[in-house]
Residue, then its C-alpha position, 0 to 999 in steps of 0.5 A: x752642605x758637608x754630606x752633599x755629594x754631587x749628582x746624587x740625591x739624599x735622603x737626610x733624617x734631621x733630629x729637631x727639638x723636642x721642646x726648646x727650640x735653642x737645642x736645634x744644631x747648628x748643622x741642622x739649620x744648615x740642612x734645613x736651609x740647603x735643602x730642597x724638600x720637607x717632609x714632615x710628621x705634622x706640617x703644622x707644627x714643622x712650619x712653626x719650627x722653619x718660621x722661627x729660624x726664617x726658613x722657607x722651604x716646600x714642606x709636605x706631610x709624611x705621616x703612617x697614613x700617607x706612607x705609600x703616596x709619599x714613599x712614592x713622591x720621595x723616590x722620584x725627588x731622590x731619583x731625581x738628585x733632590x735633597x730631601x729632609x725628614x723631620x718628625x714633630x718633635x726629636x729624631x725620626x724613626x725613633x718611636x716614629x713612623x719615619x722608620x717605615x720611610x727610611x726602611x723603603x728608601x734603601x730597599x727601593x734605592x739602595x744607592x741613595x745615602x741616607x744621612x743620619x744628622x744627630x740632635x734631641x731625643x727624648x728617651x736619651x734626654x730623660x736616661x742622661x738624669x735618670x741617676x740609674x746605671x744606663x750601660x745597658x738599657x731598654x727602650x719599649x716605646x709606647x705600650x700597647x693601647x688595648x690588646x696586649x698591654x698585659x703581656x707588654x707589661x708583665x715583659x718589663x717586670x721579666x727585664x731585671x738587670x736593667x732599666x726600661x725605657x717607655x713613652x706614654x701620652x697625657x691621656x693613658x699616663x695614669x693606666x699605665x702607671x697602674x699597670x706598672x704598679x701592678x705587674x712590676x710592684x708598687x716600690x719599683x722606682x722611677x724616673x718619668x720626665x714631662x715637658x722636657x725641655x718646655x717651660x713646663x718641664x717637671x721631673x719626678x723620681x720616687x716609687x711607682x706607687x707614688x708617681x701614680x698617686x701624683x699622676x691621678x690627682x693632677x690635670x695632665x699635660x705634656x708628654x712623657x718619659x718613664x724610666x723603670x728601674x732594674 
């Protein structure tokens, strides 16, 4: 493994897909292979994922549930010169993930411990890299809020104008937030939301929020999303 250093344990943040599984890196799987431990958003999904490149290895859950118990678990694997993967269900960790809290504690706990980042998919620059709008600068809001303040989060966007913003939303909220796009940022503000990508399913809209809400609302809804809002 070309970031192992010896004696030392690592803590090594791995981006896998986010949907087709072809998109993994070849020097992911070399990781993934070497290493001692998993940790994992979703140990069902991960498994999955080491299934289909035959890939055994101990894999446990790391979730913003389990975060004490497993900050502890993996401080003493580190400290005991392990190798330690973190890989989230989809994309890469931290970005929009609890893995951020993980990553956050590790350096303040042992601050000798590299923590390796080892790049791949991500779905915000995934989406952004089609989108057409001028990506320069852009911002990345994550999910909206689900109840208390999703007004103040949205009215924030329509006060970014310069440039885009980049937002994830699950199949279950799409279509109120697109109604809370429509009204604090104005039905003909343009955009780009990607579903599925990468999946057999992926589809890719671009038009008005006015008209992404119109499609949203009378379609079954599946998959999660991407949403870039224009400046």
């Amino acid at each position: 493994m070309e970031t192992e250093k010896e004696n030392v344990g690592m803590l090594l943040v791995v981006a896998t897909p986010i949907g087709n599984l072809k998109d993994i890196t070849l020097r992911a799987l070399e990781v993934l292979k070497l290493c001692d431990v998993v940790f994992a958003e979703d140990t069902r999904v991960s498994a999955k994922l080491l299934a289909h490149f035959e890939i055994k290895k101990p894999v446990f859950r790391y979730d913003e549930h389990s975060h004490a118990l497993s900050v502890t678990k993996i401080a003493k694997l580190l400290v005991e010169k392990k190798r330690v993967v973190l890989i989230t269900d989809a994309g890469t960790p931290g970005i929009a993930d609890p893995g951020s809290r993980l990553i956050a504690a590790i350096h303040s706990e042992l601050p000798e411990v590299p923590i390796v980042p080892i790049p791949g998919p991500s779905a915000l620059i995934t989406l952004l890299s089609v989108s057409g709008m001028n990506t320069e600068q852009f911002t990345f809001l994550g999910y909206p809020p689900h109840k208390k303040g999703r007004e103040t989060f949205f009215r924030k966007i329509k006060e970014i104008p310069v440039w885009p913003v980049v937002l994830y939303e699950s199949p279950h909220r799409i279509v109120k937030t697109f109604h809370s796009i429509v009204e604090q940022c104005g039905e003909e503000r343009m955009v780009v939301v990607g579903r599925e990508l990468t999946k057999m399913y992926e589809e890719i809209f671009r038009g008005t929020a006015k008209a992404a809400l119109q499609k949203f609302e009378a379609n079954v809804i599946r998959g999660e999303f991407v949403i870039v809002i224009s400046q």
